[in-house]
Backbone and ligand atoms as CSV (ligand in chain L), in Angstrom:
chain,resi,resn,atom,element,x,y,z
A,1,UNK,N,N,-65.240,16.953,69.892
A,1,UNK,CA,C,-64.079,17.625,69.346
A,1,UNK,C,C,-64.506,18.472,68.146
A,2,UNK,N,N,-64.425,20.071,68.235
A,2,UNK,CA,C,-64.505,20.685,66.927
A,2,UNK,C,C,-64.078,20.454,65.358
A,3,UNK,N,N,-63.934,21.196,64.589
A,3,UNK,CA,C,-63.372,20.616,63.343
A,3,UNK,C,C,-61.895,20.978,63.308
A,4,UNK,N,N,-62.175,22.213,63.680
A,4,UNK,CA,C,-60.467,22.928,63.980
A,4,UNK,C,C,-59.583,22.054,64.642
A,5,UNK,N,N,-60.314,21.437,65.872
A,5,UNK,CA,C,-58.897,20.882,66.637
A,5,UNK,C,C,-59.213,19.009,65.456
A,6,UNK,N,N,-59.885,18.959,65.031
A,6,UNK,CA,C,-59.842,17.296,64.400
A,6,UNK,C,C,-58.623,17.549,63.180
A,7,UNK,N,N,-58.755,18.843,62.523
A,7,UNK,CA,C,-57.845,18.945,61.656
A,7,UNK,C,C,-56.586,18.531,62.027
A,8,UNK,N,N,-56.205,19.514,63.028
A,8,UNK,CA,C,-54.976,19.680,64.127
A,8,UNK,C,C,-54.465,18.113,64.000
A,9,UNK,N,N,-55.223,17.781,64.584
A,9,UNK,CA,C,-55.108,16.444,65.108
A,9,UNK,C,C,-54.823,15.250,64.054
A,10,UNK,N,N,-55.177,15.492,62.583
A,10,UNK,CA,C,-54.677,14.511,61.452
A,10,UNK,C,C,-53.794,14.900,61.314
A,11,UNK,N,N,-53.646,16.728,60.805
A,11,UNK,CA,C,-52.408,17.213,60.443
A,11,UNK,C,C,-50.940,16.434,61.053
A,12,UNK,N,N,-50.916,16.119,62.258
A,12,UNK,CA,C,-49.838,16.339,62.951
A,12,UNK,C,C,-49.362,14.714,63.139
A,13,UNK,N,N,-50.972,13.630,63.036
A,13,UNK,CA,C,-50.442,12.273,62.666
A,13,UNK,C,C,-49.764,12.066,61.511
A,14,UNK,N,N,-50.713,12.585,60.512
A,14,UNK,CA,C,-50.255,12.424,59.275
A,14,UNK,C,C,-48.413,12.767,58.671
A,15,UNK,N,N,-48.217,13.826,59.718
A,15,UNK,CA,C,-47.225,14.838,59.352
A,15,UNK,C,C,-45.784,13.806,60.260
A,16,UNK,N,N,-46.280,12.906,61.520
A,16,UNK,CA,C,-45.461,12.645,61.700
A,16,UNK,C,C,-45.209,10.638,61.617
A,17,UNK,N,N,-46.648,10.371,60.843
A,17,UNK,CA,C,-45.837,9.128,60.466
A,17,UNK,C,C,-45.652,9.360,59.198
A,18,UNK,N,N,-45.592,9.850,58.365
A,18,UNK,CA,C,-44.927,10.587,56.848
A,18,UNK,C,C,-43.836,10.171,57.181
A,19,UNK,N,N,-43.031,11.542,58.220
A,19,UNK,CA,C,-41.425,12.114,58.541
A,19,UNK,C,C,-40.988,11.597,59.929
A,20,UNK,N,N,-40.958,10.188,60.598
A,20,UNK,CA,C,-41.018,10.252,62.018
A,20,UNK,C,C,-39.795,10.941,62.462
A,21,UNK,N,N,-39.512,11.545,63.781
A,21,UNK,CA,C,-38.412,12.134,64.196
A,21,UNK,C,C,-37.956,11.123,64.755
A,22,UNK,N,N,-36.347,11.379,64.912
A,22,UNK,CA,C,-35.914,10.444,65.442
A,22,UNK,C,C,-36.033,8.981,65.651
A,23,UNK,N,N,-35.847,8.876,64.322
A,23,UNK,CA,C,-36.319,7.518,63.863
A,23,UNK,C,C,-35.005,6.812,63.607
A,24,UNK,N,N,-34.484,5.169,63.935
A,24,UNK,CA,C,-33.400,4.788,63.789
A,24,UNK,C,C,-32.758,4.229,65.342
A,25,UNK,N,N,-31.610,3.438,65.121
A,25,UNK,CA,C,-30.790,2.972,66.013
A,25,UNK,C,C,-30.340,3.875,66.762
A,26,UNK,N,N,-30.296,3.751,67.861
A,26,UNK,CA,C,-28.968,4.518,68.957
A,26,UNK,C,C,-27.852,3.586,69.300
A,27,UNK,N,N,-26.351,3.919,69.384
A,27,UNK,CA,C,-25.565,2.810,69.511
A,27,UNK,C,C,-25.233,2.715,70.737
A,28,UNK,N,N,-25.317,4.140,71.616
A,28,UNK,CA,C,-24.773,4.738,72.594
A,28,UNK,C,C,-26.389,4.671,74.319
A,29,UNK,N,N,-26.806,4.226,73.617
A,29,UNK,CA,C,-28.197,3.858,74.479
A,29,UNK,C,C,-28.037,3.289,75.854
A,30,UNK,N,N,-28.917,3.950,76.885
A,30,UNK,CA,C,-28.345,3.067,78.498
A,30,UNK,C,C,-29.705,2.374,78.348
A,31,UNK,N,N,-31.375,2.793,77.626
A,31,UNK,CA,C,-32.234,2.240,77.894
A,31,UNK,C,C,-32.689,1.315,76.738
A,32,UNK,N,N,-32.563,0.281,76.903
A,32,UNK,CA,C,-33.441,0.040,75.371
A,32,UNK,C,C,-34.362,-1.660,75.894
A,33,UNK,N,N,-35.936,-1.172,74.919
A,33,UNK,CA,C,-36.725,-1.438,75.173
A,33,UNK,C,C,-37.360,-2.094,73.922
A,34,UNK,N,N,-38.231,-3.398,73.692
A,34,UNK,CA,C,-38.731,-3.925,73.011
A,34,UNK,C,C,-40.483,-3.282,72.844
A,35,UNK,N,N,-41.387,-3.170,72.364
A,35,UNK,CA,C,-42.473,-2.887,73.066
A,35,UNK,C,C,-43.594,-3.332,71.637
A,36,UNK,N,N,-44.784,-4.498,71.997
A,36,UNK,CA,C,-45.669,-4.849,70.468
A,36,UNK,C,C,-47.268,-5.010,71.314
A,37,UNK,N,N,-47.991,-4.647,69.740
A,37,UNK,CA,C,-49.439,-4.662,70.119
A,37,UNK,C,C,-49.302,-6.628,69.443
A,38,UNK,N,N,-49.992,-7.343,70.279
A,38,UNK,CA,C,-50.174,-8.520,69.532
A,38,UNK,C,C,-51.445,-8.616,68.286
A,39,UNK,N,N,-51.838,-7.862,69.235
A,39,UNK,CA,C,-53.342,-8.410,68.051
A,39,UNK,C,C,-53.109,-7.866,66.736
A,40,UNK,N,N,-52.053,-6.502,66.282
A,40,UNK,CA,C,-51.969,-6.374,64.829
A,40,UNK,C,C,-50.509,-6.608,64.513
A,41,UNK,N,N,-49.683,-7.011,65.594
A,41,UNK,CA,C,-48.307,-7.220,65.206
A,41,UNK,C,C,-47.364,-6.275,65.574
A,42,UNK,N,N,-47.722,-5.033,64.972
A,42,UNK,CA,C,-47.284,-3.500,65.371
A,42,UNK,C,C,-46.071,-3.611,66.397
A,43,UNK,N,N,-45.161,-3.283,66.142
A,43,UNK,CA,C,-43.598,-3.402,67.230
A,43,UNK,C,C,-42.713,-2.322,66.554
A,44,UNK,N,N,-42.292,-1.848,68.503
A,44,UNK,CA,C,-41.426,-0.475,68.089
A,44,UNK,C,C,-40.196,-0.970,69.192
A,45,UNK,N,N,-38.832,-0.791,69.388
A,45,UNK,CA,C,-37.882,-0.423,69.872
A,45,UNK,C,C,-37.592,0.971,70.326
A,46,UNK,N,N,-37.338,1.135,71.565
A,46,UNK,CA,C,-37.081,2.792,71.915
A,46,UNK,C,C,-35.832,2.576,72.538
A,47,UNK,N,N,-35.194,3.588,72.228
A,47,UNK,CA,C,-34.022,3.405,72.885
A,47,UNK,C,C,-33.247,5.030,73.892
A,48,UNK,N,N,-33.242,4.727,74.786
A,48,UNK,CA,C,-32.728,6.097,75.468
A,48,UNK,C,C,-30.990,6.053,75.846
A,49,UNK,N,N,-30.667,7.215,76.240
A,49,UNK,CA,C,-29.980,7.485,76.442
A,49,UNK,C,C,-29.647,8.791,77.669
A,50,UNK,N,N,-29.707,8.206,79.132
A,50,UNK,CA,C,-29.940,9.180,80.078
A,50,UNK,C,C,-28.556,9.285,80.615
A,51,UNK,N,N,-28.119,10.417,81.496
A,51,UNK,CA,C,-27.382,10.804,81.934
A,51,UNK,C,C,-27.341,11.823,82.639
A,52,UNK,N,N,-26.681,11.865,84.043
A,52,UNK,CA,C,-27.175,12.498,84.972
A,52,UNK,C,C,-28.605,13.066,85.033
A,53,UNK,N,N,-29.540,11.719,84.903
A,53,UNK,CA,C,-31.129,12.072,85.380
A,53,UNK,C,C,-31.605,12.687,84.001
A,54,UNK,N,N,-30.829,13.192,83.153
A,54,UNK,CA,C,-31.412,14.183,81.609
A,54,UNK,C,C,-31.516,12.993,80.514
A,55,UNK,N,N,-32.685,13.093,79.827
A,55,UNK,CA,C,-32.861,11.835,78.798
A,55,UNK,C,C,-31.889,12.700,77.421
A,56,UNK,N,N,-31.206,12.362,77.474
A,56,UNK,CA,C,-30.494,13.115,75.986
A,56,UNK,C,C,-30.575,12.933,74.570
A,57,UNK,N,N,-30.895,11.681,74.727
A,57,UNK,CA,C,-31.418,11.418,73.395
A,57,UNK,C,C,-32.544,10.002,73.695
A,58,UNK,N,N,-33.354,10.443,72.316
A,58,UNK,CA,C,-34.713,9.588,72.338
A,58,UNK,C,C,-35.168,9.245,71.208
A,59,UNK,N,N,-34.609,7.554,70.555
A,59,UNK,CA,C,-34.679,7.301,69.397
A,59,UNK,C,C,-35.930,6.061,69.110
A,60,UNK,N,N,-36.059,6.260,68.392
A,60,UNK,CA,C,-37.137,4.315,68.132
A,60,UNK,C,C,-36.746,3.997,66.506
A,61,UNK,N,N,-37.370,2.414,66.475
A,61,UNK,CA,C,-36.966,1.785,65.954
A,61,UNK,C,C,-38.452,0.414,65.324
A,62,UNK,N,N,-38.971,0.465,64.114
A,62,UNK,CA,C,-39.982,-0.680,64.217
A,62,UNK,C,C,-41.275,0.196,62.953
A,63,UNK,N,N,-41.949,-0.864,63.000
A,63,UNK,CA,C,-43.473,-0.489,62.333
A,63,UNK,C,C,-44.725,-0.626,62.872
A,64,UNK,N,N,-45.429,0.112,62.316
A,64,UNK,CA,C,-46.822,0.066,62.842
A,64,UNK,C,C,-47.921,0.855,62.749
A,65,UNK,N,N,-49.106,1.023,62.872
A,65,UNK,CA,C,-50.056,2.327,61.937
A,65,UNK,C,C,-49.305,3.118,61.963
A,66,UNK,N,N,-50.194,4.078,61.765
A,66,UNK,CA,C,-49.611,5.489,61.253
A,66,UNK,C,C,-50.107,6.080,63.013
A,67,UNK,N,N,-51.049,6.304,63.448
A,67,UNK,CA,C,-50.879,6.258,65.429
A,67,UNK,C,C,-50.329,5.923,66.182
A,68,UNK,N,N,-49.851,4.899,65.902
A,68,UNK,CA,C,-48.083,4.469,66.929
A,68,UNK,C,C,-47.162,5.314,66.337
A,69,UNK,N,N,-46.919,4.883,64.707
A,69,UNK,CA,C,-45.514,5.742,64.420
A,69,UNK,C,C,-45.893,7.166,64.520
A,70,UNK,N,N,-46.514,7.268,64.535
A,70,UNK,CA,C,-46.836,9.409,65.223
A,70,UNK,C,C,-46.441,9.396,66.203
A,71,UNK,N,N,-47.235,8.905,67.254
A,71,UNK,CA,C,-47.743,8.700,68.458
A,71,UNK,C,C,-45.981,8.652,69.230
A,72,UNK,N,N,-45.101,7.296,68.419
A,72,UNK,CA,C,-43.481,7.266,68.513
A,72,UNK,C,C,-42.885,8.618,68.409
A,73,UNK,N,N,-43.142,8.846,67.230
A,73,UNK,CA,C,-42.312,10.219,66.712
A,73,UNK,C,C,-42.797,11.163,67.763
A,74,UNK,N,N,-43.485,11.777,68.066
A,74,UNK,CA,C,-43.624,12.791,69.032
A,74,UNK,C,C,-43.544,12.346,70.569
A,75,UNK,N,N,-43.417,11.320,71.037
A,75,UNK,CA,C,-42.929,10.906,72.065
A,75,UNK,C,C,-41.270,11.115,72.527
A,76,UNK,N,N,-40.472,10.924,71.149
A,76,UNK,CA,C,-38.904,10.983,71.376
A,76,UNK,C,C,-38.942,12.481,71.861
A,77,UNK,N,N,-39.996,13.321,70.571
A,77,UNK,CA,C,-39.362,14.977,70.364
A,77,UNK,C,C,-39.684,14.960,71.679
A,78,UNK,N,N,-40.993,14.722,72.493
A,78,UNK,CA,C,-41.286,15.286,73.981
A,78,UNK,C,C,-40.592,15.143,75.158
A,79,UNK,N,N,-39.694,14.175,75.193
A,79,UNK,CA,C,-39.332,13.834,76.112
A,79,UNK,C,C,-37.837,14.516,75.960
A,80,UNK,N,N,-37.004,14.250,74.910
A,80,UNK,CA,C,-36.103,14.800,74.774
A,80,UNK,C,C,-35.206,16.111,75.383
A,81,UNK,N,N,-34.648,16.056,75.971
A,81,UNK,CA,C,-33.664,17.039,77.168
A,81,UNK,C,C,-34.525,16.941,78.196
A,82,UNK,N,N,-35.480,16.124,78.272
A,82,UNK,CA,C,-36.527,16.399,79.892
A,82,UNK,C,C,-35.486,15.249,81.016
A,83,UNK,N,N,-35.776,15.512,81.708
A,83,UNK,CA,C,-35.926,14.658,83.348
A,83,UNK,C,C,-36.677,13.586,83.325
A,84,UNK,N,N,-36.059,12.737,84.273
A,84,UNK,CA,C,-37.148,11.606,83.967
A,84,UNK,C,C,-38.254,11.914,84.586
A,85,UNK,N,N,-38.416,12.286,86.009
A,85,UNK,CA,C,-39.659,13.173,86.514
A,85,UNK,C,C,-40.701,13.625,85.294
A,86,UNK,N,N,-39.719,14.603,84.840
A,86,UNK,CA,C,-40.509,15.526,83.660
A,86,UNK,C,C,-41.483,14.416,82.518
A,87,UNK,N,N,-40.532,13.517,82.307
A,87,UNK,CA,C,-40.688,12.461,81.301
A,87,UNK,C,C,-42.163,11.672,82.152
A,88,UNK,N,N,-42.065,11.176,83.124
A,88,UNK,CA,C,-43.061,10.303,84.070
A,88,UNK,C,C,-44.356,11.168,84.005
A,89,UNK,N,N,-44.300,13.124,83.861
A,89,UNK,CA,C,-45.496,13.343,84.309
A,89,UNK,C,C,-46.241,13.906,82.938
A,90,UNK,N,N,-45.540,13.768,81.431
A,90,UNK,CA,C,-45.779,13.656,80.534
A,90,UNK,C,C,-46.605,12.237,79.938
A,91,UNK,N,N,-45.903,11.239,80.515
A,91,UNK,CA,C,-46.980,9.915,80.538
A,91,UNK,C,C,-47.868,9.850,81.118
A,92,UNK,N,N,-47.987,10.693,82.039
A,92,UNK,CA,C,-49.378,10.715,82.531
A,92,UNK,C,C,-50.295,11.368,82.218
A,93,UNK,N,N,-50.053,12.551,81.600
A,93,UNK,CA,C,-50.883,13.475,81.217
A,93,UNK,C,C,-51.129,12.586,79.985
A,94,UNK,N,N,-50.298,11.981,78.773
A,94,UNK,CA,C,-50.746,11.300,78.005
A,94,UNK,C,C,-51.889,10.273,77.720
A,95,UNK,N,N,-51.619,9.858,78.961
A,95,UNK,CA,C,-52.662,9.105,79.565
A,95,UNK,C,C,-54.156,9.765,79.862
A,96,UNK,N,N,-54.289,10.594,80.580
A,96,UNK,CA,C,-55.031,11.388,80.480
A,96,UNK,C,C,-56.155,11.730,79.448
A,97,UNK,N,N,-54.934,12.537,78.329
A,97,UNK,CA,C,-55.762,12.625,77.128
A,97,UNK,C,C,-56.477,11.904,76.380
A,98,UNK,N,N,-55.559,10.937,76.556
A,98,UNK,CA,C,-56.481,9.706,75.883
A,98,UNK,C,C,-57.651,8.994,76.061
A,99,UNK,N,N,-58.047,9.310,77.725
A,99,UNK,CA,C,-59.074,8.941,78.242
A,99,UNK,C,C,-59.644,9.854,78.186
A,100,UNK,N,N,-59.797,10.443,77.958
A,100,UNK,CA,C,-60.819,11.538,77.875
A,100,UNK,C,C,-60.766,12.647,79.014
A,101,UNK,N,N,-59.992,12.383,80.127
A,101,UNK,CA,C,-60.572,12.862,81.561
A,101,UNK,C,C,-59.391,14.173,81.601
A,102,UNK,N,N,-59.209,14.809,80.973
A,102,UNK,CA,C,-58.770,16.005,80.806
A,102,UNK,C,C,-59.479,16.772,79.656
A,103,UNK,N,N,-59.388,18.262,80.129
A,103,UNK,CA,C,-60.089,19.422,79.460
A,103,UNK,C,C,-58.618,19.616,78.226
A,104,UNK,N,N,-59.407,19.591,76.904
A,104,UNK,CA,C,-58.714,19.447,75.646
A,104,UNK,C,C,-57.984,20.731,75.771
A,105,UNK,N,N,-58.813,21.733,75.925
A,105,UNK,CA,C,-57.843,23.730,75.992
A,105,UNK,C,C,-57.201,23.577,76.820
A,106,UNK,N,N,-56.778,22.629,77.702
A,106,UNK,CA,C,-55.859,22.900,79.273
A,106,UNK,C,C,-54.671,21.975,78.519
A,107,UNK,N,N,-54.829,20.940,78.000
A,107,UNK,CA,C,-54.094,19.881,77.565
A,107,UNK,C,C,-53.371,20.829,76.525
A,108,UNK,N,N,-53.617,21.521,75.829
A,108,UNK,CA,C,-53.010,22.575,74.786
A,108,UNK,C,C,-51.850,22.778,75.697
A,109,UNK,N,N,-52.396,23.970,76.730
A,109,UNK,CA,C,-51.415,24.727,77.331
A,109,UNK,C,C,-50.345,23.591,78.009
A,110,UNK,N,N,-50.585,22.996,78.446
A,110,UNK,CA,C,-50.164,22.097,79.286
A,110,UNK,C,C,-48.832,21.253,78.287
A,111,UNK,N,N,-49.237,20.461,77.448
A,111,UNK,CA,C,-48.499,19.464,76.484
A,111,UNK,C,C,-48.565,19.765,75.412
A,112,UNK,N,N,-48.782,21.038,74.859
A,112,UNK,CA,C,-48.722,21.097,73.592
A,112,UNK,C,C,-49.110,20.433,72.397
A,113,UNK,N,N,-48.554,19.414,71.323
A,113,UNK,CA,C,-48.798,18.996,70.264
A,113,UNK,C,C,-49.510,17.439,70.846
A,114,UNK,N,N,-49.095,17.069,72.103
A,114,UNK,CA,C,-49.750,15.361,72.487
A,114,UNK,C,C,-50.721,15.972,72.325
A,115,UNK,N,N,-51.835,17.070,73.139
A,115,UNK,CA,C,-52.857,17.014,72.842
A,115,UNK,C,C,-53.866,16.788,71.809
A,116,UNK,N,N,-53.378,16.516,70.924
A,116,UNK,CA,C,-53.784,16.252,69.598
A,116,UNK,C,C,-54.171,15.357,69.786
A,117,UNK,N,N,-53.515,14.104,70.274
A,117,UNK,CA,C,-54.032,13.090,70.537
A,117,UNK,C,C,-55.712,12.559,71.218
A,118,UNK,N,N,-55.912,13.960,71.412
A,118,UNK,CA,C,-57.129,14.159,72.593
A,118,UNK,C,C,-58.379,13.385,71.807
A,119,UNK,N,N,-58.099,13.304,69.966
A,119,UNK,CA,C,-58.782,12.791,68.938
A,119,UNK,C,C,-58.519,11.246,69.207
A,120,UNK,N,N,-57.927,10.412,69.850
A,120,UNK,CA,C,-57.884,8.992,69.671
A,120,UNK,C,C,-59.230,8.637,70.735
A,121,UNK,N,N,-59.330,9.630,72.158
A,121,UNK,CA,C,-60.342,9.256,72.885
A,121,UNK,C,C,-61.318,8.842,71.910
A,122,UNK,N,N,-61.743,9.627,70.965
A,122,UNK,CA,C,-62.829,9.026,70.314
A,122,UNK,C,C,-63.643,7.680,69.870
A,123,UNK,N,N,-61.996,6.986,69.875
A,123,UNK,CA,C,-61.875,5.826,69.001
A,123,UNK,C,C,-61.046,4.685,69.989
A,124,UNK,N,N,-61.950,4.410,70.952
A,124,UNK,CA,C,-61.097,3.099,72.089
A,124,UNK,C,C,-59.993,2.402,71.534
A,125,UNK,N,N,-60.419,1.923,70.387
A,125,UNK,CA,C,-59.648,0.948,69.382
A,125,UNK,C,C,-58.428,1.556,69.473
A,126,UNK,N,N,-58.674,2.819,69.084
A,126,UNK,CA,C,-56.599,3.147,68.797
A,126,UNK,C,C,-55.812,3.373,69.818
A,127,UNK,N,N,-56.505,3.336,71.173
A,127,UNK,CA,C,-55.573,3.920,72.103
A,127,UNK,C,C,-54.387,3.296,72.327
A,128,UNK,N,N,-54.718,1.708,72.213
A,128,UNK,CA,C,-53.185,1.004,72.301
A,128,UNK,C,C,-52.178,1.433,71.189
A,129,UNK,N,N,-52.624,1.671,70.544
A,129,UNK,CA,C,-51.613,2.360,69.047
A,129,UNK,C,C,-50.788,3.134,69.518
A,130,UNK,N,N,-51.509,4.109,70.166
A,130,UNK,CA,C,-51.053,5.530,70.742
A,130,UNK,C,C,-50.449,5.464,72.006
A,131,UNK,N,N,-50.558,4.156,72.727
A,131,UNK,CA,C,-49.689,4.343,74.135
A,131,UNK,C,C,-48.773,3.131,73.693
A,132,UNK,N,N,-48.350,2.352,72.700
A,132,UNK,CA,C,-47.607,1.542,72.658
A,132,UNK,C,C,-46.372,1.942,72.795
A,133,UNK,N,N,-45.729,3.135,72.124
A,133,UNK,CA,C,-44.317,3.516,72.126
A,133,UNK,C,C,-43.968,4.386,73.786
A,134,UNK,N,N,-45.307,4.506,74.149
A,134,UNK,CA,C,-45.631,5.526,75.532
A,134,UNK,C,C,-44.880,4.648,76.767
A,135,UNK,N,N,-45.580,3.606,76.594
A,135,UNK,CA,C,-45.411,2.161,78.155
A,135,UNK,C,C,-44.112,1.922,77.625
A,136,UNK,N,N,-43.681,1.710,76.776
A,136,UNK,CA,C,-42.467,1.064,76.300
A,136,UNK,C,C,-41.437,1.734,77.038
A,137,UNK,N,N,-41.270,3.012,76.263
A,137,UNK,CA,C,-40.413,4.004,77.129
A,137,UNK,C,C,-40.831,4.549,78.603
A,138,UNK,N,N,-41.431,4.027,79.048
A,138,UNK,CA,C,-41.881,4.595,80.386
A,138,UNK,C,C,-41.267,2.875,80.852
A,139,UNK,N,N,-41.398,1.767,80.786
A,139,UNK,CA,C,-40.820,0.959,81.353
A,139,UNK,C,C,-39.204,0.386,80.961
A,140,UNK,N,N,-38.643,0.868,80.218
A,140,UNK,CA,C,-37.083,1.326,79.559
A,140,UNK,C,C,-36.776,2.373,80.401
A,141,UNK,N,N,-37.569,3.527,80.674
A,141,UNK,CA,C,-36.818,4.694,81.652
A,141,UNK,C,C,-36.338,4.227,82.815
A,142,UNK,N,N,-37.311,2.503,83.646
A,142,UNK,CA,C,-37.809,2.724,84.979
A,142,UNK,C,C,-37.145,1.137,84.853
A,143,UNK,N,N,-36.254,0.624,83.758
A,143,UNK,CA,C,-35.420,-0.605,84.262
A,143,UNK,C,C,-36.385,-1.869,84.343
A,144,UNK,N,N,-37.620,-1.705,83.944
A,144,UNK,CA,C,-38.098,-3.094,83.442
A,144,UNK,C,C,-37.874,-3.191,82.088
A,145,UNK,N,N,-37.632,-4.697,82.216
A,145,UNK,CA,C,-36.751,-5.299,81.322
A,145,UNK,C,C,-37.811,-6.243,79.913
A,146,UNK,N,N,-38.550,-6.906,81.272
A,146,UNK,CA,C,-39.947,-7.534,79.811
A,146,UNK,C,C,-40.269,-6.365,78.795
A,147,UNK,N,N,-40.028,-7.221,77.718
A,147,UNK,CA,C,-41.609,-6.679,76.602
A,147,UNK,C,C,-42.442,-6.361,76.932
A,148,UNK,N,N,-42.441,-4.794,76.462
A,148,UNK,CA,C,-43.996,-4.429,76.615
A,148,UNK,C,C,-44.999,-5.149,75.856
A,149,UNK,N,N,-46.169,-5.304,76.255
A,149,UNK,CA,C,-47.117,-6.080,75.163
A,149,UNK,C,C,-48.749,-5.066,75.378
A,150,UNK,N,N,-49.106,-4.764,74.675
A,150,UNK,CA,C,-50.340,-3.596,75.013
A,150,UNK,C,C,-50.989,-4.804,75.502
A,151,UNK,N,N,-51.584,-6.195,75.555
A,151,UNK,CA,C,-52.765,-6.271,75.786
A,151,UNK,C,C,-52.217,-6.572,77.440
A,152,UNK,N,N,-51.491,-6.175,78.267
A,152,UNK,CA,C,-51.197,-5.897,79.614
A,152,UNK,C,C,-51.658,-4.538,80.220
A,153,UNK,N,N,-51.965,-3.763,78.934
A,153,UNK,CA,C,-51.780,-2.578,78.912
A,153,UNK,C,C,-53.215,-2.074,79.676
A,154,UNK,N,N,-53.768,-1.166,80.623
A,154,UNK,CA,C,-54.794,-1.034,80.977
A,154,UNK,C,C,-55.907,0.394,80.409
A,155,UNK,N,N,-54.423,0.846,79.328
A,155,UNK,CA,C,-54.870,2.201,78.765
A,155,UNK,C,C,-56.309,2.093,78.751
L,1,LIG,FE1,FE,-51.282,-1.929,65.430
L,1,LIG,FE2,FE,-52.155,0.478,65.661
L,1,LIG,S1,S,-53.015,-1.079,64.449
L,1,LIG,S2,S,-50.569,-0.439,66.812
């Protein structure tokens, strides 16, 4: 990873566990989801709100590094007015990035600001950080009901 895109890539953690978006309760929620890393404790709540197939709103709720609560915060903004389709092939590409097995300039065009994330490949350790609020809401969209727990997690 260059220096340019490593910058990118603090800038935008830093910037969004500072200010997370959409941060807080939803009262009006059809999805809501528990989701924790055990090994550091780290637990987030997501809560959706879909209707006719459109996620309309996309809130969370919880603590945890500063790579989850980013990782949270730009998960609500992304998904937000999408489809769940839309939403499903955003987790995957997330996925993706994180493993490394996508081209970082395509991931730009493609997902925009997740790519940033393309900086956790670096660091195995954080990936559960970074897909914790991810699985959560991907199994809240899709009506499973357990706790997410990352170390299930195969990120
Ligand atoms: Fe706990 Fe990152 S250290 S989720």
């Amino acid at each position: 990873m260059d220096s340019e895109f490593r910058e990118l890539y603090q800038q935008i953690i830093l910037d969004h566990n500072k200010s997370p978006r959409n941060y807080g309760h939803l009262d009006d929620a059809t999805h809501v989801l528990d989701g924790q890393n055990p090994v550091c404790g780290d637990h987030y709540t997501i809560y959706l709100k879909v209707k006719d197939n459109i996620i309309e709103q996309a809130r969370f709720e919880g603590s945890g590094c500063a790579i989850s609560k980013a990782s949270a915060s730009i998960m609500t903004e992304t998904i937000k007015g999408k489809t769940i389709e839309e939403a499903d092939r955003y987790f995957e590409w997330f996925h993706k990035i994180l493993t490394g097995s996508v081209d970082v300039n395509e991931s730009l065009l493609k997902v925009g600001k997740l790519a940033a994330f393309a900086g956790v490949a670096d660091f195995p350790v954080r990936v559960k950080c970074a897909t914790l609020a991810w699985h959560t809401m991907h199994n809240a969209l899709h009506n499973k009901k357990e706790r997410v727990s990352t170390e299930e997690d195969e990120a």
